[in-house]
C-alpha positions in Angstrom: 6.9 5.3 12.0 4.4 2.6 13.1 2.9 -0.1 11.5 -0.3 1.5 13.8 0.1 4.7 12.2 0.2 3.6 8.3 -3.3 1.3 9.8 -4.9 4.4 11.2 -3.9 6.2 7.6 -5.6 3.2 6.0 -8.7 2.6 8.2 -9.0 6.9 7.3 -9.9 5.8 3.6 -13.3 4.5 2.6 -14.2 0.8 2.7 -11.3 -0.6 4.0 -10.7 -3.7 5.3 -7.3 -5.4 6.7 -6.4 -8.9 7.1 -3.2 -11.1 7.2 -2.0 -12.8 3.9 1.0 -14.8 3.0 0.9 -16.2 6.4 2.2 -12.8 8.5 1.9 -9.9 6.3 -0.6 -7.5 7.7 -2.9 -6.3 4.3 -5.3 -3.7 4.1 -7.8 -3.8 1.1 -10.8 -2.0 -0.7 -13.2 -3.6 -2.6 -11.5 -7.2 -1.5 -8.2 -6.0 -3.4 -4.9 -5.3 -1.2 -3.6 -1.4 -1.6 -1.2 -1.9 0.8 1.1 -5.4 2.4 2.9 -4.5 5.4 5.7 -6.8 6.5 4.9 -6.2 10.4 7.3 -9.1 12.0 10.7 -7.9 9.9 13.2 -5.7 11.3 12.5 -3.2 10.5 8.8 -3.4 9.3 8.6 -3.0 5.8 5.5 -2.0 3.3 4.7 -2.4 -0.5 2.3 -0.1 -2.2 1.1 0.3 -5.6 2.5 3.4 -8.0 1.5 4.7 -11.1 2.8 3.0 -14.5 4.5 6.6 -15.2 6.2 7.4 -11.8 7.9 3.5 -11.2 11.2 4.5 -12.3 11.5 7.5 -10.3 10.2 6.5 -7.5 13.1 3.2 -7.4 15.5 6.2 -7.3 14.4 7.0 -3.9 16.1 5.5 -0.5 14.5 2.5 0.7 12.8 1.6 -2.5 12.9 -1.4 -4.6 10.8 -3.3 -7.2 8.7 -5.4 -4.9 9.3 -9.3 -5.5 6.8 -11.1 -7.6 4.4 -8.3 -8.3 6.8 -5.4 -9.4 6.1 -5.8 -12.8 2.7 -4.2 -12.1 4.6 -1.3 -10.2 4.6 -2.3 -7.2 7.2 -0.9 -5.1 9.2 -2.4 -2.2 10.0 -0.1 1.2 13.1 -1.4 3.1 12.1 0.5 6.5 8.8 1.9 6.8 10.9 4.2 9.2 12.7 6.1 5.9 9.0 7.7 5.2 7.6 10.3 6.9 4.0 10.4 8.0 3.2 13.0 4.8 5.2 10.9 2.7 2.9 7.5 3.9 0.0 9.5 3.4 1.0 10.2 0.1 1.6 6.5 -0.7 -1.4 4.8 0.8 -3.7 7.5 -1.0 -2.0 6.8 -4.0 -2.1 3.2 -4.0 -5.8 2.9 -2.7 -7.2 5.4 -5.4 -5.3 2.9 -8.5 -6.5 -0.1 -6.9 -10.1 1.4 -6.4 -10.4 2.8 -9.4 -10.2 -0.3 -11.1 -12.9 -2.1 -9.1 -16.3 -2.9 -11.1 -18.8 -0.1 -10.5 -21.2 -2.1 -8.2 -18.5 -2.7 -5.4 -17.5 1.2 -5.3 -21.0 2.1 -5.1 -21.5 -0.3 -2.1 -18.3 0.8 -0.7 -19.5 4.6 -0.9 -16.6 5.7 -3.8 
């Protein structure tokens, strides 16, 4: 797994947009809010993603995964190795942490973002 591949997953999904944050973490974004940080310069290239309130636990069971630092309090999770992921498994994750973050943008931006 690539940080190129979890960007062409992202730049798949309507009205995205990337841009660095933090000073080197790659970030890809709808409605101006980040869905995914990718961690592009650490060996190996991590990722954080957003999960549902109900599935946080479970989902820190699972290799790789940690609370992310700072922000795991809102269920944000933490993958070590973007390599311990498949490419369904990212899918899953970006989709799923794009559709919470969207749907909590104000009605405006997801009409002029097409969602």
């Amino acid at each position: 797994m690539t940080i190129e591949i979890l960007q062409t997953i992202c730049m798949q999904l309507p009205g995205v947009t990337e841009d660095l944050k933090l000073g080197d973490h790659l970030c890809f974004n709808v409605g101006g809010k980040t869905f995914l940080f990718t961690g592009p310069d650490s060996v190996p290239a991590t990722a954080s993603v957003k999960v549902p309130d109900e599935d946080f636990e479970e989902t820190l069971q699972k290799e790789c995964f940690s609370p992310q630092a700072y922000i795991g309090r809102y269920k944000w999770v933490h993958i070590a190795d973007i390599g311990c992921l498949t490419h369904h498994e990212w899918e899953f994750y970006i989709k799923q942490s794009y559709r919470l973050i969207a749907e909590k943008l104000p009605g405006k931006i997801k009409k002029e973002i097409g969602l």
